[in-house]
N, C-alpha and C positions, 0 to 999 in steps of 0.2 A: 503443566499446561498453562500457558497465559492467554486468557482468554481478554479481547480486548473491547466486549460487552454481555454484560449475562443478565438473562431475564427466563422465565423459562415460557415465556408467550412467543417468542419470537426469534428467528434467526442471530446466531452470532458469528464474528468472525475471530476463528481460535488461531494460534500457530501451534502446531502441531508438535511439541517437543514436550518430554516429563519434567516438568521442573526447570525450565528455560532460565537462564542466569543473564549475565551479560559478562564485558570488557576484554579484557586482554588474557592471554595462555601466558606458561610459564617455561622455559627448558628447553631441552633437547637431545635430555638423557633417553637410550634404550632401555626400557626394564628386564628383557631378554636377551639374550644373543645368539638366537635359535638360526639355524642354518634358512635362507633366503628362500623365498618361494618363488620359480620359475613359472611368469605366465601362460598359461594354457594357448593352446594353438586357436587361431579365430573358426571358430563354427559357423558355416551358414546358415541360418536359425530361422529366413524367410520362407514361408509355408508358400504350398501353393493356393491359385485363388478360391474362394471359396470356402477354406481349410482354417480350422488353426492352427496360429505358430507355435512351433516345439518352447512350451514354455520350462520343459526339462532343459532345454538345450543353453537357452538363454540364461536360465539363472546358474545351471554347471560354467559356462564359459565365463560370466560375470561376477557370481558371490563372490570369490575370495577375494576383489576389489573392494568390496563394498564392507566398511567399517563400524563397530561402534563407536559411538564416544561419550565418556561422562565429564562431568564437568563437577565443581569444586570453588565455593565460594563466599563470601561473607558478604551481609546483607544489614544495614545500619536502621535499628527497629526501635521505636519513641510510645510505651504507652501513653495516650493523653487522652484528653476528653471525647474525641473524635472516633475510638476504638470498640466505637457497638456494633461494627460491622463483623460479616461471615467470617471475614479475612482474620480478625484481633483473633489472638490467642483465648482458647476456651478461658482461663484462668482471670483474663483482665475482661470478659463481660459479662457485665452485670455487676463488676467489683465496687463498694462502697468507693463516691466523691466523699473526698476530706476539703472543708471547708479554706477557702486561703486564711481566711483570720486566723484559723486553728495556729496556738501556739508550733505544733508539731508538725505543719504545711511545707515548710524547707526541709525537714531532715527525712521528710519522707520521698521529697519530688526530687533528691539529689539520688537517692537511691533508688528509683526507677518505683515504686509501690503502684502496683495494679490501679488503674484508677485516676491516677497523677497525673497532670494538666501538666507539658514541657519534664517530664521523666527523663534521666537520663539515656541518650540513645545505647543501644547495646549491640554488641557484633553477632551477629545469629547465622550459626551454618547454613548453608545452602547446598543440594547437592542436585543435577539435573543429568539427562542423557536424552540423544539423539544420534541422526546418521552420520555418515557421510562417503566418498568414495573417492579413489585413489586417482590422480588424471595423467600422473608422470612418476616411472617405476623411482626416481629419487624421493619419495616423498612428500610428494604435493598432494593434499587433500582439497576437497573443495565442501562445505557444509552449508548452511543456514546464518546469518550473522546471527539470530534470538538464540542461536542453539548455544554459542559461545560467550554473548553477552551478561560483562558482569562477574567473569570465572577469572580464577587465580592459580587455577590447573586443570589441563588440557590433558585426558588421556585416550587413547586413539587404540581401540584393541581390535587385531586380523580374526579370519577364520580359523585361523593355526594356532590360536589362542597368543600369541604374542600381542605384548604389550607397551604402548612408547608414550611418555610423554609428549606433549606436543606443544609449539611455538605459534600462534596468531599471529601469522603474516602480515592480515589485515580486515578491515569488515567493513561492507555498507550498508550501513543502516537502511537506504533509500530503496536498495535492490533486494535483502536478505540473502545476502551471499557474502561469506566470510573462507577466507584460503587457511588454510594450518600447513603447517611444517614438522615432519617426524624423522629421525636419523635415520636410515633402513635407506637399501639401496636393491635393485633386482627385485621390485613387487611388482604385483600383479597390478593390471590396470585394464580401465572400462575405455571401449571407443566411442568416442562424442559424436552424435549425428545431427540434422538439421531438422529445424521444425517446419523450415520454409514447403514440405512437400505432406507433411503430417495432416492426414483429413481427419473429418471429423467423424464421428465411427469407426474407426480405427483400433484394433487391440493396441493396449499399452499393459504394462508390466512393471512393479514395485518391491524393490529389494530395499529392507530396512530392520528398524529394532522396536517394532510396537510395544509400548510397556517395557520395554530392555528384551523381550523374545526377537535373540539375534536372528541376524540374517530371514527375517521371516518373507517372504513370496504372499505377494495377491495381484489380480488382474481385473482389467476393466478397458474400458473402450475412452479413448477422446470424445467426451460432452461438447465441449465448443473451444474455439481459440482466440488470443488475445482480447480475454477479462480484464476490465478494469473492477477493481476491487473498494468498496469505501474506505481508504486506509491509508490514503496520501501516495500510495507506491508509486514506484515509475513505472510498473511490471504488465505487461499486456501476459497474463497469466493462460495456461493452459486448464483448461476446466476438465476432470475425469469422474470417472465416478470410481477407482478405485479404491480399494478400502485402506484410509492412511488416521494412523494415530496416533498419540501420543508415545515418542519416542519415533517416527518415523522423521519427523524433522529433518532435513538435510542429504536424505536418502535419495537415489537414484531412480529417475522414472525412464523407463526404456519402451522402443517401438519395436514391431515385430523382425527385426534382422538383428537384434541385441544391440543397437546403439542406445546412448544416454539420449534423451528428447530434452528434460527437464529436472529439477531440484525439487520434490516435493515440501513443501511449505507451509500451505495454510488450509482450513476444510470451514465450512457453512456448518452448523450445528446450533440443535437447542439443548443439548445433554453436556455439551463440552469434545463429544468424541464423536466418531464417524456417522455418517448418516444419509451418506451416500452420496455427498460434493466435497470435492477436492479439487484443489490447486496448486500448478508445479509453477518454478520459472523456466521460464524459456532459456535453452542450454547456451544458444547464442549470448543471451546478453551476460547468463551468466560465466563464458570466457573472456567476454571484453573486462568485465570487472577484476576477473585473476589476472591476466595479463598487464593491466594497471597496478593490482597489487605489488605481483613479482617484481615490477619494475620497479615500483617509488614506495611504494607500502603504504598509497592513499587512492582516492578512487574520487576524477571532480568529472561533474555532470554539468549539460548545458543547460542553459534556461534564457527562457523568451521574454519572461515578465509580463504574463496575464493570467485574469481568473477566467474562469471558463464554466458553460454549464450546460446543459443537456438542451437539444434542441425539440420541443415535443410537435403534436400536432397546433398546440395554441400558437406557439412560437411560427412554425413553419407560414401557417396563415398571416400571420401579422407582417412577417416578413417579405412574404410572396415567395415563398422559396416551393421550389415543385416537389421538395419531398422531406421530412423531419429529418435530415442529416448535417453531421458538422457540429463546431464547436462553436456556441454564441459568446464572444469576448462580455464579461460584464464588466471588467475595470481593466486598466493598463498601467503599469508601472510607471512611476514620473524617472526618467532619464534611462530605462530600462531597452534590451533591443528590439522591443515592438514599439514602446513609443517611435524610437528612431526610425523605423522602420513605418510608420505613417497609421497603426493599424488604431483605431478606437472604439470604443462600448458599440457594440448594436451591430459590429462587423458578428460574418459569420464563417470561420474557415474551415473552407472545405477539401481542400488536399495541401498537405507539405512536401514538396519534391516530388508530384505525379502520385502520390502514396493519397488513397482519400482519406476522409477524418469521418467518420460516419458515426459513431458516438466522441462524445466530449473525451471520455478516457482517451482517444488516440492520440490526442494530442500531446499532451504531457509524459505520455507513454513515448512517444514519437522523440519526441526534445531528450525527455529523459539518456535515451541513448544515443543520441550526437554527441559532437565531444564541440567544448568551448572552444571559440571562434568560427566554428561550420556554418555555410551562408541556405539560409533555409527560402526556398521558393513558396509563398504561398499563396494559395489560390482562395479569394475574398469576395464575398456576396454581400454587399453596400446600398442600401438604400433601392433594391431591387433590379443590381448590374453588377457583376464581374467583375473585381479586381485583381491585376497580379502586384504583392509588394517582394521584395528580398529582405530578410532580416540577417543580421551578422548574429550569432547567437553567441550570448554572454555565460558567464561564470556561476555555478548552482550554489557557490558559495554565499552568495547574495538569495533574497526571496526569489524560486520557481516557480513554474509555473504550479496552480492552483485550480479546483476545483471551486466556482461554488454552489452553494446550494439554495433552491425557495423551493415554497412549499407550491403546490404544482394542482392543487386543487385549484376547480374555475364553478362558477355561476352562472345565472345568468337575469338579463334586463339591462337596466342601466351600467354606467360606469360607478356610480355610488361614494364619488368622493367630497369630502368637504376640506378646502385648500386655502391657505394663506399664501402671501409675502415671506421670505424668509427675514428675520431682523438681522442686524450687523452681527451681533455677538453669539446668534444661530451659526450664520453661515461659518463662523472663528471655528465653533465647537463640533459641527460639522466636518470644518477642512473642503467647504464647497465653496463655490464663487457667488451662484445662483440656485435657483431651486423653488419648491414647492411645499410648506409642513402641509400632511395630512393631521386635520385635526381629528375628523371621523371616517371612519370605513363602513360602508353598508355593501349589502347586496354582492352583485357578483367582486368587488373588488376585496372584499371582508373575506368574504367564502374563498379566493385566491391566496388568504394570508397577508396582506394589506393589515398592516396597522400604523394606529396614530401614534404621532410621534415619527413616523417615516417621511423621508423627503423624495418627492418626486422630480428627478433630472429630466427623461425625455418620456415620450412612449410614442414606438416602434420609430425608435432612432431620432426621432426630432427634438429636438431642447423644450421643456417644459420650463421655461422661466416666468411665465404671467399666466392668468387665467388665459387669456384670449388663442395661446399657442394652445393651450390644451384645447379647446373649442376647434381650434381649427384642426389639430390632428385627428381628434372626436371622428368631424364629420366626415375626414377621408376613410374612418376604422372601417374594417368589415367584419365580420362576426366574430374575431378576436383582437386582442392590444399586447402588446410587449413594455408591461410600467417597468422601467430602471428609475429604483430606489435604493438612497442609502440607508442604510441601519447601522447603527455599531461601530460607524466607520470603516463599514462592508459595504459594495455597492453589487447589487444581485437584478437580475431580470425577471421578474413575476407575470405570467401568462395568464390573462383575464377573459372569460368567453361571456360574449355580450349577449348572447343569445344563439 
């Protein structure tokens, strides 16, 4: 299980695999050469309304598609001073530091000694397992890219107990979807449906290897559709509440006529394991990604070149927008295809290609699945009016699009700022032209996450370069403000409520 934050007060987001590796497979040898398994004839597994669907029927027509896989790998591990955590090996904490003066401080840090600041790294097995499913009777798998990631051998066992090594055709990172290759011809395979008609309450259905228990069967309904997730994904994910866990990774999520909907992937947890939110990708994007695989054995995605972030009630007010939807641009790329494209800080988009943006995630989720060079229509809310621009969308090989984040709590009373000039060798270190230092934060701007040290560019889209702009934009405010501030060499939108 890698879990990609743990606490145990609060939500985490896991990938769902035992022992998830990473990198490339190996081979292409069969380890069997057991007589072919002829695909079962398709069942119509659609129940009538009201009823539920034959989930005998579904998983008879579908298991034998549906694979284990383990995986097999080495992992380059340094005890050093750092190693008091869960993770260090029981043996090296708490182990006695050796002094560097100590005569015998080299001949013990060359030999890795518990304890050792820069120890030699050492190769330590790794061993993981996860799903996957069959999509073309030649041997095309399709799995999880975490499931693979990292591994040095790929082996891919049926319901007939056969067993193949396997080739990593290829992976993206960005999507969690990685293709494999196994010698074996005349296998059984799953048919691919569409999520575009998938509602929400809907039975779904999950054939995987929870813990390595193959093939195991559990059910649940569609929670919601196209999730974006805190985790940089491109993935407008489908939200279930099926039961998926460790070891399910990569497995097949099916709707009620036994097509594939989704790749189960990722689950909401404070334990590490199920707890009743789960996450597939959507089957569509996950064939544009094989399809790109098969063909070139890489996978490139578009990008607009903005940060982006949640539009709330504070936001919508400052803006005058009639309702909290859309992505607020906090920064634009310098030479990127939104700057080109005319679009900057304080815009708000709200549909690309008729398609609307109604949380922040759609967007990047949106880009994510066009392909570079595709000209994207979009539809922008500017200083309280309509714009339409066209972007040419560039190469995700470069910075993509981006999420960002401020903290979203508001106050109220005054604006509570105390503001300088920026000096010359501010604005250098900065990377601003103009601007504002916050020396203090009080009241409602503090209580918003306002700190000193922050430079203030506009609020609600006007340039803040002297006191006197700020005074004037002040007085247009109505019971909220949109401060765009740099931090860090991040520039974010902080939502202020004046009262």
């Amino acid at each position: 299980m890698n879990t990609l934050a743990s606490t145990p007060r609060r939500l985490v987001l896991a990938l769902v695999t035992a022992g998830a590796l990473g990198a490339t497979g190996a081979g292409l040898i069969s380890a069997h050469q057991a007589k072919a398994v002829t695909p079962p004839p398709a069942i119509a597994a659609q129940a009538p309304a009201g009823q539920l669907p034959s989930f005998a029927q579904i998983t008879a027509q579908n298991g034998p598609a549906v694979v284990n896989i383990s995986v097999t790998g080495t992992t380059r591990t340094s005890l050093n001073e750092d190693d008091d955590d869960d993770d260090a090996p029981s043996a090296a904490r708490g182990a006695p530091r050796i002094d560097p003066n100590d005569p015998f401080y080299e001949f013990f840090r060359q030999f890795g000694f518990p304890g050792m600041q820069g120890g030699q790294p050492r190769a330590t097995p790794t061993h993981g397992l996860g799903s996957g499913f069959i999509v073309s009777a030649d041997g095309l798998v399709l799995t999880n890219a975490h499931v693979v990631k990292g591994a040095s051998d790929v082996t891919v066992k049926l319901t007939d107990r056969r067993e193949f090594r396997a080739k990593v055709l290829g992976s993206d990172p960005k999507t969690d979807v990685a293709v494999l290759k196994i010698d074996a011809h005349n296998l059984p395979t799953v048919r691919l449906g569409s999520t575009r008609d998938l509602q929400v309450g809907e039975w779904v259905l999950a054939i995987g290897s929870p813990f390595g228990f193959e093939n195991s069967v559990t059910a649940g309904v569609v929670s919601a559709k196209g999730r974006s997730l805190p985790d940089d994904s491109l993935v407008p994910f489908i939200q279930t509440d099926v039961a998926v866990n460790p070891g399910n990774s990569g497995g097949p999520l099916f709707n009620a006529r036994g097509e594939v909907v989704g790749i189960n992937s990722q689950i909401y947890s404070r334990s590490g394991g199920y707890q009743g939110v789960s996450f597939a990708i959507p089957i569509e994007l996950a064939a544009k990604v094989q399809e790109q695989i098969v063909a070139t054995g890489k996978v490139r995605h578009a990008q607009l070149g903005v940060a982006v972030q949640e539009v709330n009630q504070a936001f919508a007010e400052s803006f005058a927008l009639d309702k909290p939807e859309g992505a607020l641009v906090a920064s634009v790329t310098p030479g990127s295809p939104a700057e080109k494209a005319g679009l900057q800080a304080g815009d708000v988009i709200r549909q690309v290609d008729g398609q609307p943006i109604v949380a922040s995630g759609d967007l990047p989720a949106w880009v994510g699945q066009a392909k570079p060079g595709q000209q994207a229509r979009l539809s922008v809310w500017r200083h309280g009016k309509p714009v339409e621009l066209t972007a040419t969308l560039g190469d995700a090989s470069d910075k993509g699009s981006k999420q960002a984040r401020a903290d979203e709590a508001v106050g109220k009373g005054q604006l509570g700022l105390s503001l300088r000039p920026l000096e010359a060798d501010e604005r250098r270190e900065a990377g601003v032209k103009e601007g504002l230092v916050i020396e203090q934060a009080r009241g409602p701007a503090a209580a918003a996450g306002v700190q000193p040290g922050d430079v203030l560019l506009a609020i609600n889209g006007a340039p803040a370069k002297n006191i006197e702009q700020v005074r004037a934009a002040m007085a247009k405010a109505g019971k909220s403000v949109a401060l765009l501030i740099e931090r860090n060499g991040d520039k974010i939108f902080v939502p202020v409520r004046l009262g």
